[in-house]
TIKE-300999 format. One record per residue: x, y, z of N, C-alpha, C in turn; residue in three letters; residue number from 1. Coordinates in steps of 0.001 Angstrom, whole numbers, plus 524288, in hexadecimal, padded with zeros to 5 digits. Layout:
! residues N
ATOM     n_X     n_Y     n_Z    ca_X    ca_Y    ca_Z     c_X     c_Y     c_Z   residuo   num
ATOM       X       Y       Z       X       Y       Z       X       Y       Z       ALA   NUM
...
This chain:
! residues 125
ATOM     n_X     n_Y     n_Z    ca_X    ca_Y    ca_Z     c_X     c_Y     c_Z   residuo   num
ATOM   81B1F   78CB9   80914   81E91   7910A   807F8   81B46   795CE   80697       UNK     1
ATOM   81CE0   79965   80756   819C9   79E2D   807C8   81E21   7A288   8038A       UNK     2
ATOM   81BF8   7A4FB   801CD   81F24   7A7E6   7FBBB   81CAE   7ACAD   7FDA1       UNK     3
ATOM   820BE   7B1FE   7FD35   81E71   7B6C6   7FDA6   81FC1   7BA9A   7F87C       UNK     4
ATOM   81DC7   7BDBF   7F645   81F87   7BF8A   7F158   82209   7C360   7F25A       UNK     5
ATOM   826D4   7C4DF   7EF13   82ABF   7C920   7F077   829AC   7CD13   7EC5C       UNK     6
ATOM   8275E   7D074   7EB2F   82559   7D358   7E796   82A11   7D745   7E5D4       UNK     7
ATOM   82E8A   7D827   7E9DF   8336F   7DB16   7E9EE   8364B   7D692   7E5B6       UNK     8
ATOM   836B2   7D2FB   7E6F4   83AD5   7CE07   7E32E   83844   7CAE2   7DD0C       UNK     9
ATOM   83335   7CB34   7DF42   82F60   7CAD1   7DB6A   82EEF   7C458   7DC22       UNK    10
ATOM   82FCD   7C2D8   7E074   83003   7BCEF   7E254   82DD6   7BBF4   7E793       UNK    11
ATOM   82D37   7B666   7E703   82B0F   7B4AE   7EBA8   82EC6   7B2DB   7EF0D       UNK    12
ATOM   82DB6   7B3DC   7F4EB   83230   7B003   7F9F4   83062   7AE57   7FB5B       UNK    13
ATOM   83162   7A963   7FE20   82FA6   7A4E9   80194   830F1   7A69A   80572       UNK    14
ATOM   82DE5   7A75F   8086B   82DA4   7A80F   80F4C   82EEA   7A271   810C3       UNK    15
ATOM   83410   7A3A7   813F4   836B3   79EF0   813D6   8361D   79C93   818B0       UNK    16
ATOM   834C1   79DB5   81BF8   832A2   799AB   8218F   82D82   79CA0   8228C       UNK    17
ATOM   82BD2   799E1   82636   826BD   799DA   829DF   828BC   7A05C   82C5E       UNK    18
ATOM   82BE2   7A0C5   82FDC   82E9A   7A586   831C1   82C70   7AB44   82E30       UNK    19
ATOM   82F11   7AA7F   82ABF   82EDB   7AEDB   82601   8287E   7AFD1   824C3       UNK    20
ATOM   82658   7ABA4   8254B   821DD   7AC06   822E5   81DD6   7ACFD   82636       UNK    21
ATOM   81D92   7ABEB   82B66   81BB2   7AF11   82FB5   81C39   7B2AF   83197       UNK    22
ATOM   822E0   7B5AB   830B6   823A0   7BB37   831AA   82255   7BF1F   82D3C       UNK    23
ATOM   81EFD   7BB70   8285C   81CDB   7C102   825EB   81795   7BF62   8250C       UNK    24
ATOM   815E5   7BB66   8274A   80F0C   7B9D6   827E9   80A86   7BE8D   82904       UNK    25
ATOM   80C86   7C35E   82AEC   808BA   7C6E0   82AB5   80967   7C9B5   82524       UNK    26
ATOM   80E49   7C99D   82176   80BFB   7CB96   81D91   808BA   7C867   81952       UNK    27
ATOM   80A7F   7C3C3   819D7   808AE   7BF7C   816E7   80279   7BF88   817D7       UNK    28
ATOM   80219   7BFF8   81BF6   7FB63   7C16B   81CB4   7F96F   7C56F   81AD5       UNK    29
ATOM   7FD5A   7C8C5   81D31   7F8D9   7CE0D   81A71   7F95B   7CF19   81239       UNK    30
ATOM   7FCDA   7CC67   81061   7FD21   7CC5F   80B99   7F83A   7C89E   80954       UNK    31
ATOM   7F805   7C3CC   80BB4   7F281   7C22A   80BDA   7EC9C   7C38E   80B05       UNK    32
ATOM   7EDB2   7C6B9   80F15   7E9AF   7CB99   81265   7E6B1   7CE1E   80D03       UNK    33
ATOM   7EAAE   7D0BF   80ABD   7EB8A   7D4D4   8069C   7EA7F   7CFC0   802D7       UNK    34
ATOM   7EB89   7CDFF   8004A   7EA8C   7CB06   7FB5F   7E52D   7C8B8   7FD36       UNK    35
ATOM   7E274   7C5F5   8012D   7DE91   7C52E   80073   7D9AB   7CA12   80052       UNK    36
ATOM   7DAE6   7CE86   8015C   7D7AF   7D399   80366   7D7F7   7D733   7FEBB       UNK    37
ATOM   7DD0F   7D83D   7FB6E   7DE0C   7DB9D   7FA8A   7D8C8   7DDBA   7F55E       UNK    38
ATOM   7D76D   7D89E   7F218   7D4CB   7D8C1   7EE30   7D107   7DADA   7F027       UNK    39
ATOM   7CF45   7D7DB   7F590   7C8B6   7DAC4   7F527   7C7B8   7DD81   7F6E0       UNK    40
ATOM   7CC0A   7E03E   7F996   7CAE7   7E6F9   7FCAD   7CDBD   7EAA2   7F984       UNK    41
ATOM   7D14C   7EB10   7F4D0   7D444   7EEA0   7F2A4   7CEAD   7F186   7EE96       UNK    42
ATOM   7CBFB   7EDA9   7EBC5   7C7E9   7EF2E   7E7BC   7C3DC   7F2E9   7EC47       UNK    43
ATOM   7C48B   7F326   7EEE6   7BFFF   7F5D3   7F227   7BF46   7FB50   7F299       UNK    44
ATOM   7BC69   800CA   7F22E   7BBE7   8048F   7F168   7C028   80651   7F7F8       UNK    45
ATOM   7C354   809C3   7F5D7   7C614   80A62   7FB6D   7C1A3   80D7F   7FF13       UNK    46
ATOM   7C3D1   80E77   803EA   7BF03   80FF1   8082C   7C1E1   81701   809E5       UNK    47
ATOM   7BDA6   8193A   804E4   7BED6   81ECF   80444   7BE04   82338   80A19       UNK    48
ATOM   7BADB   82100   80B84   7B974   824A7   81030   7BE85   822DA   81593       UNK    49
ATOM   7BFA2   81DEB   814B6   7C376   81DA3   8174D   7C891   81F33   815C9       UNK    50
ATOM   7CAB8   82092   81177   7CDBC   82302   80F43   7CC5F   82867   81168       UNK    51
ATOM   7C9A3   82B02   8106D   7C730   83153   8119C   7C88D   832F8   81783       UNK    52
ATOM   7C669   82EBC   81B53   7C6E1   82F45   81FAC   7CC2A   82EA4   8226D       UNK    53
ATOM   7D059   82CD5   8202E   7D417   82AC5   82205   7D91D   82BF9   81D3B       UNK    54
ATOM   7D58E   82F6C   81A3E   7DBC0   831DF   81548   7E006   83484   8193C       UNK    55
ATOM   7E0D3   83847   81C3B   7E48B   838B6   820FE   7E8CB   83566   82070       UNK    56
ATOM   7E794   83021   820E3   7EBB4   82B8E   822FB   7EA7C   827C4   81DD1       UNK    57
ATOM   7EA4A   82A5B   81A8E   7EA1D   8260B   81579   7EDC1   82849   81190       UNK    58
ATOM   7F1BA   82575   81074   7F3A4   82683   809FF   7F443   8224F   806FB       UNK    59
ATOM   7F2CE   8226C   80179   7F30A   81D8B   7FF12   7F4AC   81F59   7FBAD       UNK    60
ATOM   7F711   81CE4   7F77F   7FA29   819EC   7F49D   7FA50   817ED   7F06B       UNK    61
ATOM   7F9A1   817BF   7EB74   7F7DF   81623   7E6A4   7FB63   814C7   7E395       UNK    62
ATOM   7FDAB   8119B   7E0D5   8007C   8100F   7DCD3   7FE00   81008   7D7A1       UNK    63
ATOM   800C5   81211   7D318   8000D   81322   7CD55   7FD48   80DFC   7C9B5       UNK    64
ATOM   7FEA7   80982   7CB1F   7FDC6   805E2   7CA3C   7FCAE   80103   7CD64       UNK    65
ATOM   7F9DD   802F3   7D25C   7F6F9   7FF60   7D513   7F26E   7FE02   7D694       UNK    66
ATOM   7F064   7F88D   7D538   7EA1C   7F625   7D3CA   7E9C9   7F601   7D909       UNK    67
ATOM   7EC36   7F59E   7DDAD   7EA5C   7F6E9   7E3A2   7E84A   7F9BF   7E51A       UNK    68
ATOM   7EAB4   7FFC4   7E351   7E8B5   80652   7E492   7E7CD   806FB   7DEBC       UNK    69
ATOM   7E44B   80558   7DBD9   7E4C0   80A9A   7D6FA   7E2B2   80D95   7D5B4       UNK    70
ATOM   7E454   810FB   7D2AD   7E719   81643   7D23A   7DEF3   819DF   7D41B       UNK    71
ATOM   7D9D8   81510   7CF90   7D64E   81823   7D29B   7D3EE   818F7   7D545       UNK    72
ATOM   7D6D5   814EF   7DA66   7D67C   81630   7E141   7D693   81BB7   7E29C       UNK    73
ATOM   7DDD3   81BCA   7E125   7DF1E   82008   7E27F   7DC86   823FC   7E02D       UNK    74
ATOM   7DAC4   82417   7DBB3   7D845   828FF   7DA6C   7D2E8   82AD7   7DC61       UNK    75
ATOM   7CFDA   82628   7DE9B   7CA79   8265D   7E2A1   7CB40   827D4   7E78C       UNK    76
ATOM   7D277   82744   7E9F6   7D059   828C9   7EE42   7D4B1   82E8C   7EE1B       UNK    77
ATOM   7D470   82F18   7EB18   7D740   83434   7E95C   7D1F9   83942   7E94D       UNK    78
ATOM   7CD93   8364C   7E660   7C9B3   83A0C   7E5EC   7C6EE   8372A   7EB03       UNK    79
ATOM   7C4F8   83585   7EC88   7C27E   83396   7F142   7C348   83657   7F762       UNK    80
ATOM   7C88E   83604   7F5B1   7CCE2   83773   7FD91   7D056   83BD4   7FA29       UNK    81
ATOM   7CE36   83FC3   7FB0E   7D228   8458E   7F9E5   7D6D7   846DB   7FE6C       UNK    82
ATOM   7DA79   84785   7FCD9   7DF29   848AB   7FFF1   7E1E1   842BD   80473       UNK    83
ATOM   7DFF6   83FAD   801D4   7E2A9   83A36   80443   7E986   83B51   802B0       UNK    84
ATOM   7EC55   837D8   80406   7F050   837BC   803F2   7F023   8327D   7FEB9       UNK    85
ATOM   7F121   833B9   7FB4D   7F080   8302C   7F5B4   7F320   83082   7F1EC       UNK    86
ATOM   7F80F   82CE2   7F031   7FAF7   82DEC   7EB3A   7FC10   827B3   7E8C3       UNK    87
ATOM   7FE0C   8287F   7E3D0   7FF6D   825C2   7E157   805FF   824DA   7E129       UNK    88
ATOM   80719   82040   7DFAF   80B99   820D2   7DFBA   80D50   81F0E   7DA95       UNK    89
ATOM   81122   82213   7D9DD   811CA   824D2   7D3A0   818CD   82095   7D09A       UNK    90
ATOM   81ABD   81EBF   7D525   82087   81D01   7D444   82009   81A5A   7D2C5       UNK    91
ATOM   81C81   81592   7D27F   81C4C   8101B   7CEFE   81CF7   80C9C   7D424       UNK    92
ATOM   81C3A   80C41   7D7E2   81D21   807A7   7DAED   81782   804B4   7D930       UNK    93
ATOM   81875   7FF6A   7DB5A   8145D   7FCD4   7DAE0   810F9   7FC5F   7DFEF       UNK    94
ATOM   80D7A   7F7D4   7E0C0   80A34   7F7E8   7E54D   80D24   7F540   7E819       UNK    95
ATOM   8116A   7F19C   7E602   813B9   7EED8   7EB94   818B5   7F247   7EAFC       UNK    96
ATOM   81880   7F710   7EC4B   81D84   7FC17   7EE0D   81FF8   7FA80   7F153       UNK    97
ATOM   81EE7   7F665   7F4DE   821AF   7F5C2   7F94C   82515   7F28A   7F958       UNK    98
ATOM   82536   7F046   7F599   82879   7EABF   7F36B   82EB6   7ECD0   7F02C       UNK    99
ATOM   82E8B   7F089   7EE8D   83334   7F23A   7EE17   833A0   7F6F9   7F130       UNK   100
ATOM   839FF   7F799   7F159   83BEF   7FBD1   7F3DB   83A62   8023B   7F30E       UNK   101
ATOM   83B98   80362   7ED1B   83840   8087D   7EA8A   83304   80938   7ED8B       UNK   102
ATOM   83037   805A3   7ECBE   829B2   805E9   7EFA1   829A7   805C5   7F3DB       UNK   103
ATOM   82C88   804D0   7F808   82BB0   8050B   7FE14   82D92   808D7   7FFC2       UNK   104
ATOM   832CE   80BF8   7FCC1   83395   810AC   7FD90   83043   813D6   7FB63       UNK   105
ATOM   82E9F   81531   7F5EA   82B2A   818FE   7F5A0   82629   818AA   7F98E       UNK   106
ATOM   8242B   8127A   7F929   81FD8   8130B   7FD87   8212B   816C7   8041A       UNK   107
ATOM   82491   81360   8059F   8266B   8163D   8099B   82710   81BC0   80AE9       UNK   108
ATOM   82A83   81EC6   8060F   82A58   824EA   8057B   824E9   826A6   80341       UNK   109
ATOM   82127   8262E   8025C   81D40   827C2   8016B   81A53   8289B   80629       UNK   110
ATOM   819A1   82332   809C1   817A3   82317   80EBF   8190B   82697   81101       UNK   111
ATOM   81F66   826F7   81279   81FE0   82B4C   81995   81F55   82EF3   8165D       UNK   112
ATOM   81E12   831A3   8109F   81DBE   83844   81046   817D7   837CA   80F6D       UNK   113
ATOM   8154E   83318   80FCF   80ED6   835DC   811A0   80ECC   83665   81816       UNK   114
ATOM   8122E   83371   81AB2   811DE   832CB   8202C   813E0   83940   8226B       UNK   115
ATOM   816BF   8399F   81FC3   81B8F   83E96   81FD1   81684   84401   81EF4       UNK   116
ATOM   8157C   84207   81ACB   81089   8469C   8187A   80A1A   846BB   81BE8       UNK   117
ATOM   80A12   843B1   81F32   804E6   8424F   82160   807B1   84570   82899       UNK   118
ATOM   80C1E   843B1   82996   80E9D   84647   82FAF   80F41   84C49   82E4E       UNK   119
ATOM   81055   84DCD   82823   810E5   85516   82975   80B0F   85488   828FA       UNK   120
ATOM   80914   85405   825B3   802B1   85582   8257E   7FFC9   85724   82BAF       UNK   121
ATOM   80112   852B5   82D48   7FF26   85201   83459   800D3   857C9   8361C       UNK   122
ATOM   80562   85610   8363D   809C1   85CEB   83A1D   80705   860B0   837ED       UNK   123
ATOM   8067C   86162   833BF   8036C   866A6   8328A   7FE7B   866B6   83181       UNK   124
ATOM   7FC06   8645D   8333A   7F555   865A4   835AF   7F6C5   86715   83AAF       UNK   125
């Protein structure tokens, strides 16, 4: 039996056949993926010049209280990469935003008005 955690219910479900559990086998992997990787590439100095070179098509993202991004990432690559596209987010969501509704909408409206803000930018160059 295979158990997936519902972080929305605050419980676990049993993936209840073989079926179910093969039609979400690519996330099950890549959650894998991420738990075996995540430790030993997150501690790592991020790769500034690739940030520099490629700020254009980069915006990131920071939460108030998250040991994933914290806060003096953001403030290195704040002084590091001048005029990146870089904020914090100030509402209280957590890192799994996506797990409730509030957080997938704010995530969401945050996204298309950088997308929104990156297509006038374009038009007017």
């Amino acid at each position: 039996m295979v158990y997936l955690y519902n972080s929305v219910s605050d419980s676990f479900d049993l993936l209840h056949d073989h079926k179910t559990f093969y039609s979400q086998y690519h996330t099950i992997q890549n959650m894998l993926y991420m738990a075996m990787t995540e430790f030993q590439e997150l501690p790592e100095k991020p790769d500034l010049d690739f940030i520099r070179e490629n700020k254009s098509q980069i915006a990131l993202l920071f939460g108030q209280d998250d040991h994933w991004g914290p806060l003096h990432l953001y403030q290195e690559i704040c002084t590091q990469v001048p005029d990146i596209s870089i904020e914090v987010e100030r509402e209280g969501h957590t890192h799994a935003f996506s797990c409730t509704e509030a957080g997938s909408l704010w995530a969401a409206q945050h996204v298309s008005s950088l997308i929104k803000s990156n297509i006038e930018t374009r038009k007017n160059i």
